[in-house]
PDB file of N, H, CA, C and O in Angstrom:
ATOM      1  N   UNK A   1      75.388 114.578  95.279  1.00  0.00           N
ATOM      2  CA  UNK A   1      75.908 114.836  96.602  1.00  0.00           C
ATOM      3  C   UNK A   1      77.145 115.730  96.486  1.00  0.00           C
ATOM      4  O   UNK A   1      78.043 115.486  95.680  1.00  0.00           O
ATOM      5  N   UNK A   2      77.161 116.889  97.412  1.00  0.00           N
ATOM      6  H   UNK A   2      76.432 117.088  98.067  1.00  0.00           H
ATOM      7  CA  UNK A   2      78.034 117.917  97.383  1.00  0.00           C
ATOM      8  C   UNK A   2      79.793 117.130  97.467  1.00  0.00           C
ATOM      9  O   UNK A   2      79.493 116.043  97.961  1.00  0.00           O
ATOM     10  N   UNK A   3      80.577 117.110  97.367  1.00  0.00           N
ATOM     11  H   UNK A   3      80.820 117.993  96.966  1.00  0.00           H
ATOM     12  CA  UNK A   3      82.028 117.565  97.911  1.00  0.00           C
ATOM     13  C   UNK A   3      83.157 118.052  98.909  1.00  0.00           C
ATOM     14  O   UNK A   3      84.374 118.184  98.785  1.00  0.00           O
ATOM     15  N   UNK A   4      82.170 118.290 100.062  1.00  0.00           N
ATOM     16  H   UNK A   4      81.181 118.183 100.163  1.00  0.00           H
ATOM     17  CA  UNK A   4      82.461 119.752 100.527  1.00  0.00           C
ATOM     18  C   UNK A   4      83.864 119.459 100.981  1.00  0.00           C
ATOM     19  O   UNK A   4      84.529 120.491 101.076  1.00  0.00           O
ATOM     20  N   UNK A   5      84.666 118.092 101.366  1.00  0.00           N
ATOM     21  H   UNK A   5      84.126 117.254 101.289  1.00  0.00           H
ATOM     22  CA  UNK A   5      85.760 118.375 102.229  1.00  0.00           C
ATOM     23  C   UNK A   5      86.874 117.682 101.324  1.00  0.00           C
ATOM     24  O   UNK A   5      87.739 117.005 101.879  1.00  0.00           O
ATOM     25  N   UNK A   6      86.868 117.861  99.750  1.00  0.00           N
ATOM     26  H   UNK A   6      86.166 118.412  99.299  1.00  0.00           H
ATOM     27  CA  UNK A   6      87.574 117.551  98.942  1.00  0.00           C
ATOM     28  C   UNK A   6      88.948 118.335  99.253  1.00  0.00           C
ATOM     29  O   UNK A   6      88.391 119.273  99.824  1.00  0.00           O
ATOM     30  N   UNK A   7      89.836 118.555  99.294  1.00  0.00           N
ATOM     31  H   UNK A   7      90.288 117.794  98.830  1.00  0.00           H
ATOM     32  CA  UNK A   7      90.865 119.068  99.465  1.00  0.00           C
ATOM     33  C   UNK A   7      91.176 119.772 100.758  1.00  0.00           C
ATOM     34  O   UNK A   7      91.852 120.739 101.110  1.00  0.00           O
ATOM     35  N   UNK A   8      90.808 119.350 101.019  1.00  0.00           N
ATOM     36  H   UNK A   8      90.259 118.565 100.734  1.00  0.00           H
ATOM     37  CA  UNK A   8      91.071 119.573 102.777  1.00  0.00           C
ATOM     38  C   UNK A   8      92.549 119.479 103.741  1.00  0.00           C
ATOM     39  O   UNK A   8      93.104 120.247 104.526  1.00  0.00           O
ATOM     40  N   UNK A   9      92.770 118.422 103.334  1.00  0.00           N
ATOM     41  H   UNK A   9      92.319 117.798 102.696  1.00  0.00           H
ATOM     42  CA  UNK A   9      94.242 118.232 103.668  1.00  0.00           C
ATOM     43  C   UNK A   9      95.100 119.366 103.253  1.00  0.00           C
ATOM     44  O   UNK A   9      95.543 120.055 104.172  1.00  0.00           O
ATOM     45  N   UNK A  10      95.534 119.807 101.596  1.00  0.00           N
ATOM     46  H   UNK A  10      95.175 119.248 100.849  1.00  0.00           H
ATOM     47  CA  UNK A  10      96.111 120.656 101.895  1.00  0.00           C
ATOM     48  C   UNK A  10      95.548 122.152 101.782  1.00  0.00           C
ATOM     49  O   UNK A  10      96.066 122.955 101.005  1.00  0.00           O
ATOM     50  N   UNK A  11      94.385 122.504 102.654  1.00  0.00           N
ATOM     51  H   UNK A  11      93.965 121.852 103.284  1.00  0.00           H
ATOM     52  CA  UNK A  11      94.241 123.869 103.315  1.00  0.00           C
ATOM     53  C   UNK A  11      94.970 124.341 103.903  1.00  0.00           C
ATOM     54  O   UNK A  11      95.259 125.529 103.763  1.00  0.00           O
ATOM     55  N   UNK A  12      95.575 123.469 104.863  1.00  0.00           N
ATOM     56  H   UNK A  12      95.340 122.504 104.977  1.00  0.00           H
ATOM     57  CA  UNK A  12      96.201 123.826 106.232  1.00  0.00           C
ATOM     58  C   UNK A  12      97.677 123.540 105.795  1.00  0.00           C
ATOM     59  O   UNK A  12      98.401 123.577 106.790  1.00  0.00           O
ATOM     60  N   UNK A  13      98.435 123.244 104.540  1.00  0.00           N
ATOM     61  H   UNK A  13      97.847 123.214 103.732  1.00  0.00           H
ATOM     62  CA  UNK A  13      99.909 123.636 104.352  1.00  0.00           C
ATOM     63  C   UNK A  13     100.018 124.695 104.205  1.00  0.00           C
ATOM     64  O   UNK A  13      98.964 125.302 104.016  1.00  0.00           O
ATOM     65  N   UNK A  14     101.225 125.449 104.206  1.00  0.00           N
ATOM     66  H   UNK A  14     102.082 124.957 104.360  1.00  0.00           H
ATOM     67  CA  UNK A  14     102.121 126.080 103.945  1.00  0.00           C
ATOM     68  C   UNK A  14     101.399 126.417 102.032  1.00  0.00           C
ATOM     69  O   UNK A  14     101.097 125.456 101.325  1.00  0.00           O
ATOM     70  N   UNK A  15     101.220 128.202 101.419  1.00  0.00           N
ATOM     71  H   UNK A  15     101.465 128.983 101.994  1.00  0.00           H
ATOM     72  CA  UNK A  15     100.924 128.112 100.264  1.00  0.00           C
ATOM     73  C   UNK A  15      99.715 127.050  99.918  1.00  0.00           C
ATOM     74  O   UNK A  15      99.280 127.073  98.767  1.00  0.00           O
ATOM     75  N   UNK A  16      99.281 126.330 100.648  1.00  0.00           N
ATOM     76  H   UNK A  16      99.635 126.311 101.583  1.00  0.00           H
ATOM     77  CA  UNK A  16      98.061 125.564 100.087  1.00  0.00           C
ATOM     78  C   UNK A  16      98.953 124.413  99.226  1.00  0.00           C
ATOM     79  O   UNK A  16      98.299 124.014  98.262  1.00  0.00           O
ATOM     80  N   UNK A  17     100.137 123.852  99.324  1.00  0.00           N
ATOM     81  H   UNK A  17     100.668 124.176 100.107  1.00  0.00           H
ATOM     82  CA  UNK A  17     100.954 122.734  99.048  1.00  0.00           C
ATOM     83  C   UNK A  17     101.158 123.342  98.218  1.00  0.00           C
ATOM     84  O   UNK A  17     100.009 123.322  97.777  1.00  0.00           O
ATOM     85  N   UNK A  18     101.892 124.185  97.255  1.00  0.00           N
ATOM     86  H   UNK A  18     102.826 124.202  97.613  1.00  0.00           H
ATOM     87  CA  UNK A  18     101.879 124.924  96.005  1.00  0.00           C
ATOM     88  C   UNK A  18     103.691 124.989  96.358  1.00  0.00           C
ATOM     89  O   UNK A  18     104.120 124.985  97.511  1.00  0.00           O
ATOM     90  N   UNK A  19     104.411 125.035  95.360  1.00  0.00           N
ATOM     91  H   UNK A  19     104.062 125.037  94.423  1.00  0.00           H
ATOM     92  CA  UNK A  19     105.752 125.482  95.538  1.00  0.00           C
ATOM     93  C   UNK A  19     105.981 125.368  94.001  1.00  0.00           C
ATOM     94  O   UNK A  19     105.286 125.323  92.986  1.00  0.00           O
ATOM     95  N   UNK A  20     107.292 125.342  94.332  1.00  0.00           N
ATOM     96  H   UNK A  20     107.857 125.378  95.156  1.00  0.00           H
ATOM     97  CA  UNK A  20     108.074 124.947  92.828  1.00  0.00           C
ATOM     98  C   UNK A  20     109.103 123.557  93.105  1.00  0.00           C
ATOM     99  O   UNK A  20     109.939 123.475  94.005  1.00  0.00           O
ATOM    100  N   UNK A  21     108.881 122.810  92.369  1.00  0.00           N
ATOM    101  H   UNK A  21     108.202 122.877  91.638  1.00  0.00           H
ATOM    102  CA  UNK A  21     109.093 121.443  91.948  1.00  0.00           C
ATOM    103  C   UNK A  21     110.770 121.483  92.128  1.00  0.00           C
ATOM    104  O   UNK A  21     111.334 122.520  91.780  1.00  0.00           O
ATOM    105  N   UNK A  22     111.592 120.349  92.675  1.00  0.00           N
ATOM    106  H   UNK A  22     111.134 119.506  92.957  1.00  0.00           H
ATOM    107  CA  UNK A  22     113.155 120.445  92.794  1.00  0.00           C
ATOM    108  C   UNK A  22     113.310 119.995  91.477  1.00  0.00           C
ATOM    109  O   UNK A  22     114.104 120.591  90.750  1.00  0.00           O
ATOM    110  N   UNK A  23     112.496 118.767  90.938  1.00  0.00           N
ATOM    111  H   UNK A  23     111.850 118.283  91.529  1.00  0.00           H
ATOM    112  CA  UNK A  23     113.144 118.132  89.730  1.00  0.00           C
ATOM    113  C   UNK A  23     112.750 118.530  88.236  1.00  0.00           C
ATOM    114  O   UNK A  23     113.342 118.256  87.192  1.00  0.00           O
ATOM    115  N   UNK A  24     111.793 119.125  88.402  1.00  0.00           N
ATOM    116  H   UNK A  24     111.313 119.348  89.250  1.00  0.00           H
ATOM    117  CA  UNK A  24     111.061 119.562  87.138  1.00  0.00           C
ATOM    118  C   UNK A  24     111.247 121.352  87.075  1.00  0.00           C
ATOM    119  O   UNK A  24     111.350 122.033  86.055  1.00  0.00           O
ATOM    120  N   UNK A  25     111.249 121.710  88.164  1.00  0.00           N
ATOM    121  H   UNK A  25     111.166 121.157  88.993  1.00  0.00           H
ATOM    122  CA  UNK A  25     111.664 123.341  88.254  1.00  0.00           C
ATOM    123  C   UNK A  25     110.112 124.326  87.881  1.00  0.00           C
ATOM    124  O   UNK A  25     110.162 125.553  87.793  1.00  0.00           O
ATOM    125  N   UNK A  26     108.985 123.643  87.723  1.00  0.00           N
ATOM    126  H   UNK A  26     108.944 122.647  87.796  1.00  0.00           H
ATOM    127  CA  UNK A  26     107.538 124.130  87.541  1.00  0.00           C
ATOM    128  C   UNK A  26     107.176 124.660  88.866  1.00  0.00           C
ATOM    129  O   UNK A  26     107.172 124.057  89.939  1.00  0.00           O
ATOM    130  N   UNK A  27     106.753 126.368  88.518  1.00  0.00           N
ATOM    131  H   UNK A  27     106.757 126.857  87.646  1.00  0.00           H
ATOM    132  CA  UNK A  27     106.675 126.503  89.447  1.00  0.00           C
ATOM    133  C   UNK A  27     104.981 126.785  89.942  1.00  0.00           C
ATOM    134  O   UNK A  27     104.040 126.607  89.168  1.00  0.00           O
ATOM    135  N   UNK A  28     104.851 127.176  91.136  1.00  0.00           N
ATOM    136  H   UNK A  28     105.616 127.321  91.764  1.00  0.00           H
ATOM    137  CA  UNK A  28     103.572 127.234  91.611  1.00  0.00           C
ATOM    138  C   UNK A  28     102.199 126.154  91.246  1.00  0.00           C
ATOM    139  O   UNK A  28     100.999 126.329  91.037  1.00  0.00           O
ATOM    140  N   UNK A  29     103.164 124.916  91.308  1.00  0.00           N
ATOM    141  H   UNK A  29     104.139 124.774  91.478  1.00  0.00           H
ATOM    142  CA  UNK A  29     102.230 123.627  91.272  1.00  0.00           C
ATOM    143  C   UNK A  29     102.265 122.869  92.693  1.00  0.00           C
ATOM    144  O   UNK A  29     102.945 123.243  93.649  1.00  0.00           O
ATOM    145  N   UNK A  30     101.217 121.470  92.671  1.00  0.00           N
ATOM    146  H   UNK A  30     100.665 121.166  91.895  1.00  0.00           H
ATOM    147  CA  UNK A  30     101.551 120.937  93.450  1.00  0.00           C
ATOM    148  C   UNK A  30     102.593 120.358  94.462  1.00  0.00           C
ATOM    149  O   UNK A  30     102.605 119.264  93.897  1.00  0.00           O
ATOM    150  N   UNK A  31     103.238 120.231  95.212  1.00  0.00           N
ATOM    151  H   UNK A  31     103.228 121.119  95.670  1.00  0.00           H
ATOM    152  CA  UNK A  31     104.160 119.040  95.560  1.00  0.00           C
ATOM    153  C   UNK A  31     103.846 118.672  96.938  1.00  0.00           C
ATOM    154  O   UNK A  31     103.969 119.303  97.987  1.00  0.00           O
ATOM    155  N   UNK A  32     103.438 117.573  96.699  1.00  0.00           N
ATOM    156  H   UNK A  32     103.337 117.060  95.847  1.00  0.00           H
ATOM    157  CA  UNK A  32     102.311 116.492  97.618  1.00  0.00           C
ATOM    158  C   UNK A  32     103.508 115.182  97.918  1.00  0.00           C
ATOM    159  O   UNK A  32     103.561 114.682  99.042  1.00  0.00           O
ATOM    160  N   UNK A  33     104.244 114.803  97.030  1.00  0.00           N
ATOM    161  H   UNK A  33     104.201 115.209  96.117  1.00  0.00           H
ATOM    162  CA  UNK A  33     104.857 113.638  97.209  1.00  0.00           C
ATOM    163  C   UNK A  33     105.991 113.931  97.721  1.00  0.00           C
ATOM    164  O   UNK A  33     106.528 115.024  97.540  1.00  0.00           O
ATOM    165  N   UNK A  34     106.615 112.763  98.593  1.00  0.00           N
ATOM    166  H   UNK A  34     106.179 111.875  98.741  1.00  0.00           H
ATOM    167  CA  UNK A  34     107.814 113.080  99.416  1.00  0.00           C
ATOM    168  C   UNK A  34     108.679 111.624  99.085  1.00  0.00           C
ATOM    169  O   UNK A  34     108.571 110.433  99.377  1.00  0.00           O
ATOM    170  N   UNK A  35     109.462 112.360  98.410  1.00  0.00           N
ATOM    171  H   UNK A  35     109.550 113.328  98.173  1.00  0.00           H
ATOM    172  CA  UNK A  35     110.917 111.285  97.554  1.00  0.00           C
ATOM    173  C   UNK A  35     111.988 111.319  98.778  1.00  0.00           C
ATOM    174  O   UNK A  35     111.960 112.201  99.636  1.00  0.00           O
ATOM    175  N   UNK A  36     112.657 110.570  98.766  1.00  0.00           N
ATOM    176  H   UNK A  36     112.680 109.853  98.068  1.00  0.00           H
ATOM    177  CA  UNK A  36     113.972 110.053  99.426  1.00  0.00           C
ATOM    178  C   UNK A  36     115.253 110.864  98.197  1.00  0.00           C
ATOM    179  O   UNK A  36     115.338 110.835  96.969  1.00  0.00           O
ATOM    180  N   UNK A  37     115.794 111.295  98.900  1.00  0.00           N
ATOM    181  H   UNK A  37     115.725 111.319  99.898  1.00  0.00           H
ATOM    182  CA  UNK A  37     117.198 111.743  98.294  1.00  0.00           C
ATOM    183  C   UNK A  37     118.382 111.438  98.638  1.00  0.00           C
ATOM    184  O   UNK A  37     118.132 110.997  99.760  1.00  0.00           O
ATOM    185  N   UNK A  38     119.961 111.295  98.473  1.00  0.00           N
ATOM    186  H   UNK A  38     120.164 111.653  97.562  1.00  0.00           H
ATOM    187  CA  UNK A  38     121.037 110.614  99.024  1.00  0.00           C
ATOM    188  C   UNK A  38     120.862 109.527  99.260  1.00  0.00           C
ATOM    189  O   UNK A  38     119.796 108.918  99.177  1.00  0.00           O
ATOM    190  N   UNK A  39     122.637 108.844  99.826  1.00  0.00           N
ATOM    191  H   UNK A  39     123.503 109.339  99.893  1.00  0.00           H
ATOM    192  CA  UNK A  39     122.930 107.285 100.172  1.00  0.00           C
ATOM    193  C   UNK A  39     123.295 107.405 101.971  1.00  0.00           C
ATOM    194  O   UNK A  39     123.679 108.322 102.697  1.00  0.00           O
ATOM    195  N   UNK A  40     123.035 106.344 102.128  1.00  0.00           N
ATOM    196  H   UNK A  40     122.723 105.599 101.538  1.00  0.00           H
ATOM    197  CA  UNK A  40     123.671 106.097 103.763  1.00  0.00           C
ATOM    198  C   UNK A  40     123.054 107.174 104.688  1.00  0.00           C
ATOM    199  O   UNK A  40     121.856 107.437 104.585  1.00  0.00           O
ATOM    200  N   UNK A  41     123.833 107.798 105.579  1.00  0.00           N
ATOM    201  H   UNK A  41     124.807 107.584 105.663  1.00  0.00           H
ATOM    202  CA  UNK A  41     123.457 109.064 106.480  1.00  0.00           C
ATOM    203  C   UNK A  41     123.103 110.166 105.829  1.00  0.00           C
ATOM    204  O   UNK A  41     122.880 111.130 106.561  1.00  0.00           O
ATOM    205  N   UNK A  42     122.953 110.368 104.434  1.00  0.00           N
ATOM    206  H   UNK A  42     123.134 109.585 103.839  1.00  0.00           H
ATOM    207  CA  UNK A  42     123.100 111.821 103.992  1.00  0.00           C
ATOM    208  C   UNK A  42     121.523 111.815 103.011  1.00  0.00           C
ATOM    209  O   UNK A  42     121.254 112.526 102.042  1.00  0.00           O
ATOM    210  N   UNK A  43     120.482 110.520 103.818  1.00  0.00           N
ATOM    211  H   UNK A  43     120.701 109.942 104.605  1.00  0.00           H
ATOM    212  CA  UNK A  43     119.689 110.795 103.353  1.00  0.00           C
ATOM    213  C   UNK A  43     118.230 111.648 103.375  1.00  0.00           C
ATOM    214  O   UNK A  43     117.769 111.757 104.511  1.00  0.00           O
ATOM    215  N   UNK A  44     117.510 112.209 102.404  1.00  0.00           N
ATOM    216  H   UNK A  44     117.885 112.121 101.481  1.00  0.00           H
ATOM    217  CA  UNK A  44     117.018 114.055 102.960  1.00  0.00           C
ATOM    218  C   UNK A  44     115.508 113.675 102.427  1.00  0.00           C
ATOM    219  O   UNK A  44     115.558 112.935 101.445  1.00  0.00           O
ATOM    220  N   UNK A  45     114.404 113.955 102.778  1.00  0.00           N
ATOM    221  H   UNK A  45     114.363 114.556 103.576  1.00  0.00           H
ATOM    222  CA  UNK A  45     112.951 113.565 102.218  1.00  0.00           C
ATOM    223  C   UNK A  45     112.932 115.189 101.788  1.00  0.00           C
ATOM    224  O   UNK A  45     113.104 116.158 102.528  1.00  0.00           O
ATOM    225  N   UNK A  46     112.639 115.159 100.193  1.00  0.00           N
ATOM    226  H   UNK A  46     112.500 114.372  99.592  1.00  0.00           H
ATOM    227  CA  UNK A  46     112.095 116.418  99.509  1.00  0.00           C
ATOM    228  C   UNK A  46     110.566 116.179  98.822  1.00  0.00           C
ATOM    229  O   UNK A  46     110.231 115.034  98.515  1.00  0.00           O
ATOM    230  N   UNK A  47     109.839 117.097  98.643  1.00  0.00           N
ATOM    231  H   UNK A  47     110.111 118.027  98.893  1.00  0.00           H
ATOM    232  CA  UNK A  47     108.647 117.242  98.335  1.00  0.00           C
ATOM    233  C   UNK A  47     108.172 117.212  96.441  1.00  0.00           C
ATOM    234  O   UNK A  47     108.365 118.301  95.901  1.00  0.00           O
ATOM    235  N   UNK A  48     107.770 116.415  95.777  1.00  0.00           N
ATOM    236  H   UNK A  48     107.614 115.530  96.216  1.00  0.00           H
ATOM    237  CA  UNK A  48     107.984 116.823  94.109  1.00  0.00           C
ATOM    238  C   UNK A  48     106.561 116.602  93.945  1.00  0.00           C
ATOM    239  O   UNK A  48     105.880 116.390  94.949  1.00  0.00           O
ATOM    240  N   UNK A  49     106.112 116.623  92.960  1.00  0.00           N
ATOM    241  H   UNK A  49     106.665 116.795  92.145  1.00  0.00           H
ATOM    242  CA  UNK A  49     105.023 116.963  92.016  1.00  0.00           C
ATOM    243  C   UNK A  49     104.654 115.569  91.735  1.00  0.00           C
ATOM    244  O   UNK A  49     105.429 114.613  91.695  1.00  0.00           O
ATOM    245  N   UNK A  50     103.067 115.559  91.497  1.00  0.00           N
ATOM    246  H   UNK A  50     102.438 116.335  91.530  1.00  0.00           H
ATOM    247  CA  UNK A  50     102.711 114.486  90.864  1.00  0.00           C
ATOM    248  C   UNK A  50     103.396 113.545  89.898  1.00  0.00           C
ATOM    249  O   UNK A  50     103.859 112.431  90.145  1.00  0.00           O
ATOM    250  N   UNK A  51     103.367 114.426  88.362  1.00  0.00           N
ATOM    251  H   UNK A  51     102.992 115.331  88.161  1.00  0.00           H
ATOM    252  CA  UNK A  51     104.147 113.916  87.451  1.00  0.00           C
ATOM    253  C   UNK A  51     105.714 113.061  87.272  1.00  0.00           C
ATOM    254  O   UNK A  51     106.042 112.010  86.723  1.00  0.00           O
ATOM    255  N   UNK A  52     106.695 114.484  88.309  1.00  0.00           N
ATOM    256  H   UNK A  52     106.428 115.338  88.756  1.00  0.00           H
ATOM    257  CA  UNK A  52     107.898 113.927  88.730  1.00  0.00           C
ATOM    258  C   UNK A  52     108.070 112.893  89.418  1.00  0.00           C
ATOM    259  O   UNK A  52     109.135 112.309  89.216  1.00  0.00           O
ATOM    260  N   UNK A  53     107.063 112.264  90.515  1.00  0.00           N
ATOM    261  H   UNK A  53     106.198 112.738  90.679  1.00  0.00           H
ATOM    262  CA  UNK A  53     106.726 110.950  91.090  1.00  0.00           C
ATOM    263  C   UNK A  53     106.848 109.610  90.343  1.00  0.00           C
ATOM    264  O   UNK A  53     107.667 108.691  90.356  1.00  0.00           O
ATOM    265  N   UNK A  54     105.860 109.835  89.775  1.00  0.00           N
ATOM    266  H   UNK A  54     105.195 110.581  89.764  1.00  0.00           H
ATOM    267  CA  UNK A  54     105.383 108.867  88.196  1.00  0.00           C
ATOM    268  C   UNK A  54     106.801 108.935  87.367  1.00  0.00           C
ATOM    269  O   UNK A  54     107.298 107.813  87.276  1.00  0.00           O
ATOM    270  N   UNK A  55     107.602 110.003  86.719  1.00  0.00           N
ATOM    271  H   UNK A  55     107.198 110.915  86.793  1.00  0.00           H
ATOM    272  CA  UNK A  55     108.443 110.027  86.125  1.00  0.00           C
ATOM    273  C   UNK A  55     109.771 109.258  86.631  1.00  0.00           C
ATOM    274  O   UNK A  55     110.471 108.516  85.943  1.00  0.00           O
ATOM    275  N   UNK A  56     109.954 109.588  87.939  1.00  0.00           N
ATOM    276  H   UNK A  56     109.385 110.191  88.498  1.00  0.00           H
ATOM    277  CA  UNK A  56     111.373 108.815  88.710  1.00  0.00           C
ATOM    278  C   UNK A  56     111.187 107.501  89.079  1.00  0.00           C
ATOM    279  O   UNK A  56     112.143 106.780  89.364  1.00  0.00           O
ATOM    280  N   UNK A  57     109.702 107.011  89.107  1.00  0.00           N
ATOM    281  H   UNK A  57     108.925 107.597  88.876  1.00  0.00           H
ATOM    282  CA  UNK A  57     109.785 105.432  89.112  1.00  0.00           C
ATOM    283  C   UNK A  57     110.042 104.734  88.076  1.00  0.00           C
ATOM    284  O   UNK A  57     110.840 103.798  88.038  1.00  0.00           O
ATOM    285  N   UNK A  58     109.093 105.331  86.779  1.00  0.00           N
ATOM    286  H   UNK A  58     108.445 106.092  86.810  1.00  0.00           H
ATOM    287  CA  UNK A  58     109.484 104.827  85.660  1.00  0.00           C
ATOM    288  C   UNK A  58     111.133 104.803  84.975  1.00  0.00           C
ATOM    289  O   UNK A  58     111.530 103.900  84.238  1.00  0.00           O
ATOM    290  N   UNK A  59     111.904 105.914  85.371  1.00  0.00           N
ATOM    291  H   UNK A  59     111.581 106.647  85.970  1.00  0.00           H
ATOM    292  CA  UNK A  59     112.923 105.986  85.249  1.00  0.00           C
ATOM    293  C   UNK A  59     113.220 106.978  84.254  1.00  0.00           C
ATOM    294  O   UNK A  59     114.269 106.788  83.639  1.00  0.00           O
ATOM    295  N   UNK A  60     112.566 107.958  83.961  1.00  0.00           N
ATOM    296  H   UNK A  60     111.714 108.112  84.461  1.00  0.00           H
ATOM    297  CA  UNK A  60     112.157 108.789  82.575  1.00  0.00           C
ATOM    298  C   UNK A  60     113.238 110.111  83.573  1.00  0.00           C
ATOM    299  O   UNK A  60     113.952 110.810  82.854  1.00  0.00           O
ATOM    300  N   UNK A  61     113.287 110.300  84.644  1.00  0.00           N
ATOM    301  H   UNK A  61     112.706 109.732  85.228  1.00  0.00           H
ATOM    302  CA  UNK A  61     113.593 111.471  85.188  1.00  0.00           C
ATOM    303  C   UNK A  61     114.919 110.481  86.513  1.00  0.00           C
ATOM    304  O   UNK A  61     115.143 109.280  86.668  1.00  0.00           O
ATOM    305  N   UNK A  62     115.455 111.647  87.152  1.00  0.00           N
ATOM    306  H   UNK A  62     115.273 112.622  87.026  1.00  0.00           H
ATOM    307  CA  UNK A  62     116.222 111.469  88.045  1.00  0.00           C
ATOM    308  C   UNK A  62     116.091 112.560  88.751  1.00  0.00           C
ATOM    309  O   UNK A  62     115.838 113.692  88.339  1.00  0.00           O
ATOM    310  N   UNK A  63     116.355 112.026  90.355  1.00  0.00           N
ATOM    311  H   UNK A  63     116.561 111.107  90.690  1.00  0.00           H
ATOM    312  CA  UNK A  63     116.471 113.136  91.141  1.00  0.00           C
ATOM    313  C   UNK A  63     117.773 113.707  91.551  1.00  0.00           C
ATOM    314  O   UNK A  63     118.769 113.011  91.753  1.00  0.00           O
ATOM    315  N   UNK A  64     117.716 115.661  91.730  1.00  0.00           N
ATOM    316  H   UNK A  64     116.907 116.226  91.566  1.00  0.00           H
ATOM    317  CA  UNK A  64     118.759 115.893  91.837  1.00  0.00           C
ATOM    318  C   UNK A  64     119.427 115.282  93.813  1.00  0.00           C
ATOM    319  O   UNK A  64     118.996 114.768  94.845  1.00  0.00           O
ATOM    320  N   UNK A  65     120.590 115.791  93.255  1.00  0.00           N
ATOM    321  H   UNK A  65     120.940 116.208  92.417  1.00  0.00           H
ATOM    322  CA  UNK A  65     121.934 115.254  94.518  1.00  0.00           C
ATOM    323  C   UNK A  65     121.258 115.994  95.738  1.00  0.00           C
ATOM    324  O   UNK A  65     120.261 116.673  95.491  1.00  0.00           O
ATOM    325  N   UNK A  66     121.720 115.918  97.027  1.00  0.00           N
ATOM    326  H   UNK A  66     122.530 115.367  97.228  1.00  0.00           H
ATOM    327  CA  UNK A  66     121.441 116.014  97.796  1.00  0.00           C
ATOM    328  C   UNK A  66     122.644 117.081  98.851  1.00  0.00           C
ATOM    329  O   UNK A  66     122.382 117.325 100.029  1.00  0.00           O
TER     330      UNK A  66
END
């Protein structure tokens, strides 16, 4: 059985979800996931990469300041 509407969602972003990564700095990859950045009022939702996701929970990475 075909596939056909596998990636569908991001057709319709901006670049086809493609950018360059805030925390990893890779560019022209995914960034699908949306991290929380800052404390209190100064907090900002940025977009990162698969890997960097996985990496900042585990604690292997940190995200930059805000």
């Amino acid at each position: 059985m075909s596939k056909a509407h596998r990636g569908k969602g991001i057709r319709e972003l901006a670049f086809r979800g493609r950018g360059t990564c805030p925390v990893c700095l890779r560019e022209n990859t995914k960034i699908l996931y949306e991290q929380e950045v800052g404390e209190g009022d100064a907090k900002k939702k940025i977009q990162i990469c698969k890997t960097c996701k996985a990496a900042v929970k585990h604690g292997k990475k940190s995200l930059p300041t805000a």
